[in-house]
KEPAZA-265407 format. One record per atom (N, C-alpha, C): atom name; z, y, x; residue in three letters. Coordinates in nm, 3 decimals. Atoms other than C-alpha are relative to their C-alpha. Layout:
BEGIN
+------+---------+---------+---------+------+
! atom !      zz !      yy !      xx ! type !
+------+---------+---------+---------+------+
!   CA !       Z !       Y !       X !  ALA !
...
+------+---------+---------+---------+------+
***
This chain:
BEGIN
+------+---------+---------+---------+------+
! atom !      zz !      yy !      xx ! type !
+------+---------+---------+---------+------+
!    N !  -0.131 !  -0.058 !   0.017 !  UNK !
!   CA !   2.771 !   4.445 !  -3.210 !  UNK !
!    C !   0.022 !   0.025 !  -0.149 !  UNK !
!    N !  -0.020 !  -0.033 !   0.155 !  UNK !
!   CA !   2.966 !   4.456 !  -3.548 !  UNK !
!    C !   0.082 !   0.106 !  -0.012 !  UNK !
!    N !  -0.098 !  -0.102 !   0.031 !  UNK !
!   CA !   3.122 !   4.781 !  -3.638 !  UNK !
!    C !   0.105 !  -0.031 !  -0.131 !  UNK !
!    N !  -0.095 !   0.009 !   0.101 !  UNK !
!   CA !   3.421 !   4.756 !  -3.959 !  UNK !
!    C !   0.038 !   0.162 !  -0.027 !  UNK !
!    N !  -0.049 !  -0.098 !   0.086 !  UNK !
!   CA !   3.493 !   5.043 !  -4.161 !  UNK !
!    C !   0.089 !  -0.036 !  -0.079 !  UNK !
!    N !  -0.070 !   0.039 !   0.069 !  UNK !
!   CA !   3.771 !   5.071 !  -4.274 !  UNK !
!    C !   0.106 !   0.142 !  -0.086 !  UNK !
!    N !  -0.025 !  -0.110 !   0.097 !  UNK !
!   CA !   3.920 !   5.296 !  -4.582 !  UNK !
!    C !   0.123 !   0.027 !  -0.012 !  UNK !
!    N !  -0.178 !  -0.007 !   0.028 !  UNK !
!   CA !   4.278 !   5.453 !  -4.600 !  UNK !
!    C !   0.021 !   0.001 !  -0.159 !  UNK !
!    N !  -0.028 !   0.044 !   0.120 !  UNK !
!   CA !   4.232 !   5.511 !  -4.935 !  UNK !
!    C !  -0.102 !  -0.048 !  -0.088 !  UNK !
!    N !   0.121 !   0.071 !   0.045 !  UNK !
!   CA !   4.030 !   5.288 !  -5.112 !  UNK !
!    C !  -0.063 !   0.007 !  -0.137 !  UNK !
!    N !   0.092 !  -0.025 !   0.098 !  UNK !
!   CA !   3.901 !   5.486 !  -5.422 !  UNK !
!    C !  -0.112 !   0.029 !  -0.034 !  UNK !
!    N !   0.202 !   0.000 !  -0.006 !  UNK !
!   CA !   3.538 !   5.483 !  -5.331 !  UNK !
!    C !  -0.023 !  -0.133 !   0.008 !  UNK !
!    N !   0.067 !   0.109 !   0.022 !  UNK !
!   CA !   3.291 !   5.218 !  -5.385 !  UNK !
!    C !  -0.041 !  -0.025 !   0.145 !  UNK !
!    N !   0.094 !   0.023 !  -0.117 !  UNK !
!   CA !   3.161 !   5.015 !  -5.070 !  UNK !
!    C !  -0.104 !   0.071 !  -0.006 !  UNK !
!    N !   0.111 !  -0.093 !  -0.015 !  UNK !
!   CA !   2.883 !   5.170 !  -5.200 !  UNK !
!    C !  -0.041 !   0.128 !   0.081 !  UNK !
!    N !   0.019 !  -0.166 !  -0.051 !  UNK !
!   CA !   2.920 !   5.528 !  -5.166 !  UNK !
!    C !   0.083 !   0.017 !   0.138 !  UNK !
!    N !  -0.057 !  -0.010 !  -0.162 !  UNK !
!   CA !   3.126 !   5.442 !  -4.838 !  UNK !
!    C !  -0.092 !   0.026 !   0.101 !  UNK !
!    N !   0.117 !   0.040 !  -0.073 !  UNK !
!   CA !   2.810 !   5.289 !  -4.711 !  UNK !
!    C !  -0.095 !   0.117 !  -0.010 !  UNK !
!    N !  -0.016 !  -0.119 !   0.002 !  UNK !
!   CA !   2.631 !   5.597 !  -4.818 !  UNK !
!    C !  -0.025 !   0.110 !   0.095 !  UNK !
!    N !  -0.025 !  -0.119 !  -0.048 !  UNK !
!   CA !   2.795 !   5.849 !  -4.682 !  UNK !
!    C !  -0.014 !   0.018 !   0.095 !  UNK !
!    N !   0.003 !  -0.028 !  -0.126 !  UNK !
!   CA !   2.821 !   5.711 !  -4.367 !  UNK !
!    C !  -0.123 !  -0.009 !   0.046 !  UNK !
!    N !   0.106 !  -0.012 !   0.000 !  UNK !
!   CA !   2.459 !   5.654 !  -4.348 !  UNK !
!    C !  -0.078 !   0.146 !   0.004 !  UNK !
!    N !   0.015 !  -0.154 !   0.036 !  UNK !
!   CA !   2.426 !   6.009 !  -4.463 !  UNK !
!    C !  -0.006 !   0.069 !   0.205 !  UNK !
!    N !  -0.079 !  -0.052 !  -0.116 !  UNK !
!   CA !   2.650 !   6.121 !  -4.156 !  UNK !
!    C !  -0.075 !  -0.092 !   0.129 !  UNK !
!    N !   0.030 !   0.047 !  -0.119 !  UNK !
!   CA !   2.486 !   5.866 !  -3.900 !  UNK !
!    C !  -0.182 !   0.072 !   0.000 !  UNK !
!    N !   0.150 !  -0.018 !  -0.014 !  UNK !
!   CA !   2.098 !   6.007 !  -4.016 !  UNK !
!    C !   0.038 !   0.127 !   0.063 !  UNK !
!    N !  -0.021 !  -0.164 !  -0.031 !  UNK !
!   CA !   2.270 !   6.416 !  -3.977 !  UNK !
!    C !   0.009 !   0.010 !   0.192 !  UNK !
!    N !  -0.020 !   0.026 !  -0.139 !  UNK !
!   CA !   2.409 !   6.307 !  -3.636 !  UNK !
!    C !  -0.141 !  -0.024 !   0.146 !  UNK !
!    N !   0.092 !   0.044 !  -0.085 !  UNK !
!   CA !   2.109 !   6.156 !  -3.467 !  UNK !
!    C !  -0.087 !   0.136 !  -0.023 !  UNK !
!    N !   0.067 !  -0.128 !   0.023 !  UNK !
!   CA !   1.908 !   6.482 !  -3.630 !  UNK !
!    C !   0.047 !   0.074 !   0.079 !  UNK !
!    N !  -0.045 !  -0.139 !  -0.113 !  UNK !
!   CA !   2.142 !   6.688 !  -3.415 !  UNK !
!    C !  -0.057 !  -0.054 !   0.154 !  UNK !
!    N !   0.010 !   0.047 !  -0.104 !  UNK !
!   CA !   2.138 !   6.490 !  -3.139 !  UNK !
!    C !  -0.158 !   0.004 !   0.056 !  UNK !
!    N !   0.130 !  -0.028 !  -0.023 !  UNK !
!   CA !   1.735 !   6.455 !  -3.147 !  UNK !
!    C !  -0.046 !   0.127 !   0.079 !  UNK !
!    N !   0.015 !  -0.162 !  -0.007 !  UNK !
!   CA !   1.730 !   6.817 !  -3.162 !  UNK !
!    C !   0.044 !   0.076 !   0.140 !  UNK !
!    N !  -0.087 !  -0.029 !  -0.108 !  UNK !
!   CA !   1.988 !   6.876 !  -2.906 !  UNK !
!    C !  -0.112 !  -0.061 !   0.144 !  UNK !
!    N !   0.059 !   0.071 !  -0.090 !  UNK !
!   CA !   1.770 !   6.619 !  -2.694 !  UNK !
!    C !  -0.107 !   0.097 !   0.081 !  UNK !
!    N !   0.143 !  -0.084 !   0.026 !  UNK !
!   CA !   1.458 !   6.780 !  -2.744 !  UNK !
!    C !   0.007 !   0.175 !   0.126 !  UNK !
!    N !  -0.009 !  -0.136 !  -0.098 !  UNK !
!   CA !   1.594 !   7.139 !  -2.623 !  UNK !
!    C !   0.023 !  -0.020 !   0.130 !  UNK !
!    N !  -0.028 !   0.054 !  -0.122 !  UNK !
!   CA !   1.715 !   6.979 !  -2.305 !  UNK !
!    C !  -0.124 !  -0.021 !   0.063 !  UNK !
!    N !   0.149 !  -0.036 !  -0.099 !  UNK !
!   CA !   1.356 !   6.836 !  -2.202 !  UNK !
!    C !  -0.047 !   0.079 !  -0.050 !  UNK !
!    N !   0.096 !  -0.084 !  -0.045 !  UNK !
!   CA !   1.185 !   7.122 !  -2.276 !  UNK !
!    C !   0.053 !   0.079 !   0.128 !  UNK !
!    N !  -0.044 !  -0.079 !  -0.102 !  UNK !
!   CA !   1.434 !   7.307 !  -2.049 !  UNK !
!    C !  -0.005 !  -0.124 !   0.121 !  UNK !
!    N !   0.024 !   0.100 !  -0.146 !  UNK !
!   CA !   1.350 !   7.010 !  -1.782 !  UNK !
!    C !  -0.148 !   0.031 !   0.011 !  UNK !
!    N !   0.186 !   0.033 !  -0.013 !  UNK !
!   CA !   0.977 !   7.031 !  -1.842 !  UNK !
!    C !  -0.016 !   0.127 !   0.099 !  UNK !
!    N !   0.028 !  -0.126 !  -0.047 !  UNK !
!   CA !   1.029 !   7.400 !  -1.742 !  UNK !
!    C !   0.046 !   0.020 !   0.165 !  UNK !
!    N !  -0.002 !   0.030 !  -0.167 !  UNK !
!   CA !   1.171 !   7.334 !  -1.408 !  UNK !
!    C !  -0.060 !  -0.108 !   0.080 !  UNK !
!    N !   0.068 !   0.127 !  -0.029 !  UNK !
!   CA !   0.970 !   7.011 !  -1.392 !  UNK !
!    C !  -0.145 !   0.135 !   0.098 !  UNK !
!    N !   0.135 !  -0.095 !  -0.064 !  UNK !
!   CA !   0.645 !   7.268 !  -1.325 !  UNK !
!    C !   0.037 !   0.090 !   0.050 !  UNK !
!    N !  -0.004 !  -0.110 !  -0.101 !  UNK !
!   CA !   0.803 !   7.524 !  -1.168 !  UNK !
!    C !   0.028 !  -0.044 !   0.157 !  UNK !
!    N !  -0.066 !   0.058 !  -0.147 !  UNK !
!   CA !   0.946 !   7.294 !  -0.881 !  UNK !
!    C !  -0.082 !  -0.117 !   0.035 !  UNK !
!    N !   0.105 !   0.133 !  -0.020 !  UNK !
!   CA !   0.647 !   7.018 !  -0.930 !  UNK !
!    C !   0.045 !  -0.142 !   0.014 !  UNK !
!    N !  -0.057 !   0.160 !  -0.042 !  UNK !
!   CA !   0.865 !   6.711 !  -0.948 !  UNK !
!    C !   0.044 !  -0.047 !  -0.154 !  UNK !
!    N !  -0.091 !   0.049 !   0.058 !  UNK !
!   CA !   1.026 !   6.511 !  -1.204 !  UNK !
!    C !   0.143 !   0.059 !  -0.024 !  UNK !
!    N !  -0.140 !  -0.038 !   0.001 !  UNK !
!   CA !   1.382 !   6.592 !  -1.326 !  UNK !
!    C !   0.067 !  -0.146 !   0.072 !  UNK !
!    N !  -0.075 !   0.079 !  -0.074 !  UNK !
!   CA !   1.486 !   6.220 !  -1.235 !  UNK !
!    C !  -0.079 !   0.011 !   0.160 !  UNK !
!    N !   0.010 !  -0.007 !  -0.201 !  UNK !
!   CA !   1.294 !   6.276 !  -0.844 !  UNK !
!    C !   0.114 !   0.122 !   0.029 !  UNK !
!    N !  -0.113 !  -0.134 !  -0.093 !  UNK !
!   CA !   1.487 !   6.642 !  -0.821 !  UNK !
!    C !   0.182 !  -0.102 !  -0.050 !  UNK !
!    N !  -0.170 !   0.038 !  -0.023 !  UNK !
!   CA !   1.824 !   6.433 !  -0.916 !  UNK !
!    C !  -0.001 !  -0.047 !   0.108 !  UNK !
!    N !  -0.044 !   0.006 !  -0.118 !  UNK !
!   CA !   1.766 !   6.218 !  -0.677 !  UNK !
!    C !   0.003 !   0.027 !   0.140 !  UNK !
!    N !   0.004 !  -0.112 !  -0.123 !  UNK !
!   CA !   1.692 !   6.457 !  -0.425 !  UNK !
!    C !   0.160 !   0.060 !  -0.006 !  UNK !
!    N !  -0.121 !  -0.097 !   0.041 !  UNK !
!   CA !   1.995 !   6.703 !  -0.562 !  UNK !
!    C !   0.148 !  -0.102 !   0.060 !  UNK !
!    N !  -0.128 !   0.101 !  -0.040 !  UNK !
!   CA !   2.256 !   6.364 !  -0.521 !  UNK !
!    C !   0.006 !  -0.031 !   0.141 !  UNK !
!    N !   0.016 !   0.022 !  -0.197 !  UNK !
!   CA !   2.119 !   6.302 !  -0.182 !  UNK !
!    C !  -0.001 !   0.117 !   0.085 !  UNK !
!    N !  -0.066 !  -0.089 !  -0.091 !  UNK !
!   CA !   2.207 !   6.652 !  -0.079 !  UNK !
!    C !  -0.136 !   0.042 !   0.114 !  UNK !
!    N !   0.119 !  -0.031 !  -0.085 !  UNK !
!   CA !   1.807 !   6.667 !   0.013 !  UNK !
!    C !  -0.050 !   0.178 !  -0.067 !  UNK !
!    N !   0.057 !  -0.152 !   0.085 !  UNK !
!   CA !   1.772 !   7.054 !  -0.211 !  UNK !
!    C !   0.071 !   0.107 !   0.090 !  UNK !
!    N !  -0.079 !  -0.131 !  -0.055 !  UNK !
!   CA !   2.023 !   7.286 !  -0.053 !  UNK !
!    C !   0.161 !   0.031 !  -0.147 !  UNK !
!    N !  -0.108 !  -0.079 !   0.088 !  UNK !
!   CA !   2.289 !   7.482 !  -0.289 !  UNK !
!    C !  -0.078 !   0.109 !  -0.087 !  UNK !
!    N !   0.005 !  -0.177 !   0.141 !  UNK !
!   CA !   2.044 !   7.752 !  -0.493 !  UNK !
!    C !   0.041 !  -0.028 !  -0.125 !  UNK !
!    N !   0.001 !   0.028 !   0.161 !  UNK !
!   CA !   2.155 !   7.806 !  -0.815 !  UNK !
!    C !  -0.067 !  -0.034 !  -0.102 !  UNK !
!    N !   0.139 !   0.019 !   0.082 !  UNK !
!   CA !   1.869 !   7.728 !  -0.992 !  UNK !
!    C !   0.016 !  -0.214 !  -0.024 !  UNK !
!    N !  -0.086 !   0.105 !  -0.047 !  UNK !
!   CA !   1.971 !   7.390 !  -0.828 !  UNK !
!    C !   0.059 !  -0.060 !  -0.132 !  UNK !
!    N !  -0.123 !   0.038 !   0.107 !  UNK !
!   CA !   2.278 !   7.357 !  -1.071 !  UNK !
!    C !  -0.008 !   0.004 !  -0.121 !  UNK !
!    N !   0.033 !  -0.040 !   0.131 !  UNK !
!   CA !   2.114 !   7.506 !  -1.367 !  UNK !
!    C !  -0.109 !  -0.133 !  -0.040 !  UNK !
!    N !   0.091 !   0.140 !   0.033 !  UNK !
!   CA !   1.847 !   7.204 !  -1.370 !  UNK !
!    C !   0.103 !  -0.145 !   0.009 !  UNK !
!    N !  -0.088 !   0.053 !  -0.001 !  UNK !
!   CA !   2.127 !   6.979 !  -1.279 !  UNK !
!    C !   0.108 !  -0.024 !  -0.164 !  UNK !
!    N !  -0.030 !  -0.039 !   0.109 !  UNK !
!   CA !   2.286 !   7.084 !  -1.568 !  UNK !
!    C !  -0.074 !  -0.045 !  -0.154 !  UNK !
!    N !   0.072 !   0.068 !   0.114 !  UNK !
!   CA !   2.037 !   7.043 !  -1.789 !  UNK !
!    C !  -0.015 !  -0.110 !  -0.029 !  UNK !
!    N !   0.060 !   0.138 !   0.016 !  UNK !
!   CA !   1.942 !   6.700 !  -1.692 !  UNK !
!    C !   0.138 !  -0.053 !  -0.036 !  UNK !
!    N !  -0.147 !   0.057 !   0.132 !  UNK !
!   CA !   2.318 !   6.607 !  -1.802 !  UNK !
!    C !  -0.028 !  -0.002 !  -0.093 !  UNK !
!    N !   0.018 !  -0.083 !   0.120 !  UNK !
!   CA !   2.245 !   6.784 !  -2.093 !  UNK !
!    C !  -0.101 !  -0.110 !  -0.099 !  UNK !
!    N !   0.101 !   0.056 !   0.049 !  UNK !
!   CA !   1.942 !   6.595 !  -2.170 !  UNK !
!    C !   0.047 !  -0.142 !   0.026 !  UNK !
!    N !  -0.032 !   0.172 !  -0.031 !  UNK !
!   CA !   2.064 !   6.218 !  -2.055 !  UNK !
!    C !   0.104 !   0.007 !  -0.087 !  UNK !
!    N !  -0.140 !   0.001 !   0.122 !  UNK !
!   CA !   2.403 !   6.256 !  -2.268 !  UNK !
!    C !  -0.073 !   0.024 !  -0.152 !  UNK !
!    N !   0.030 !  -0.013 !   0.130 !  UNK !
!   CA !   2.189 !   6.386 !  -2.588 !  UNK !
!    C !  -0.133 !  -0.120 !  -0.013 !  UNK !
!    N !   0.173 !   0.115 !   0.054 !  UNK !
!   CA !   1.868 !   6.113 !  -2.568 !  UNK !
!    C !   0.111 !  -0.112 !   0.041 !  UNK !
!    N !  -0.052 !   0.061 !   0.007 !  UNK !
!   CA !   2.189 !   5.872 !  -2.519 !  UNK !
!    C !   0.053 !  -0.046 !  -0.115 !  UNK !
!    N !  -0.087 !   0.028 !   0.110 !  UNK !
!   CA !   2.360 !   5.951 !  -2.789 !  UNK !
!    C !  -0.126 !  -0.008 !  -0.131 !  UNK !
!    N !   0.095 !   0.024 !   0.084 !  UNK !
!   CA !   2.034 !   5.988 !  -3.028 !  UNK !
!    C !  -0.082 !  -0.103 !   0.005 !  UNK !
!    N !   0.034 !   0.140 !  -0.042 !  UNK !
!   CA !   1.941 !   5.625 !  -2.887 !  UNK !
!    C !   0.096 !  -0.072 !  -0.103 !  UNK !
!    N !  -0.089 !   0.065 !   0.048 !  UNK !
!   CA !   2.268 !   5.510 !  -3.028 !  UNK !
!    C !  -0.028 !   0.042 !  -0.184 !  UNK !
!    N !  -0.051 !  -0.070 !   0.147 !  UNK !
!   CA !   2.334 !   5.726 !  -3.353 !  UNK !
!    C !  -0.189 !  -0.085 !  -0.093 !  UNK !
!    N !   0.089 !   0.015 !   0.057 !  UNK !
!   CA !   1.942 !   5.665 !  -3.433 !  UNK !
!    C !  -0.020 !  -0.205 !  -0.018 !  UNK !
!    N !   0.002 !   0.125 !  -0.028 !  UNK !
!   CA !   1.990 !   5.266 !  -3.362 !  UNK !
!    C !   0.061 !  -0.079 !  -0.077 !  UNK !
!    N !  -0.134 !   0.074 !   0.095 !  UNK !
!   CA !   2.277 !   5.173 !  -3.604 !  UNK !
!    C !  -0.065 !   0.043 !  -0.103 !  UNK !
!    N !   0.016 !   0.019 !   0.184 !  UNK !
!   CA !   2.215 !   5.065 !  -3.980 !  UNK !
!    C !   0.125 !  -0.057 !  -0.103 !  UNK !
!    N !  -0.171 !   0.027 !   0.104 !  UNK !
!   CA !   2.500 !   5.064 !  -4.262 !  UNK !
!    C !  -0.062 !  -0.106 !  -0.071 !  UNK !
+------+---------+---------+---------+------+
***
């Protein structure tokens, strides 16, 4: 895939375009890592308290094999949490200017 950048006003150098956005794509994936990171640990932590996997309790949770406790929704939750941020720090960390 080719991305294009493109400048409204064009008094910077390709250079320092290239750069910046480099800058901004290393900060991004740093969050995102980070962001990742806090997610599985908060999976690891219901991983051993409930003895399974986060992807076996999804697909338990989708198949309506857990019940409704809240605890439930809060691991649910997380594992969003964690698949959306090791998605996006897949991507952000994957691209080169």
């Amino acid at each position: 895939m080719n991305v294009t950048i493109t400048m409204t006003a064009p008094t910077f150098s390709e250079t320092e375009v290239g750069e910046t956005v480099a800058y901004a794509l290393q900060n991004g994936a740093a969050l995102a890592k980070a962001r990742r990171d806090f997610f599985r640990n908060s999976c690891a932590t219901f991983e051993k308290k409930h003895a399974m996997t986060s992807d076996e309790f999804w697909a338990k949770f989708e198949a309506g094999e857990l019940g409704d406790d809240a605890e439930y929704f809060d691991w649910y939750a997380v594992k969003r949490g964690f698949d959306l941020w090791n998605r996006r720090y897949l991507i952000l960390a994957g691209v080169r200017v």
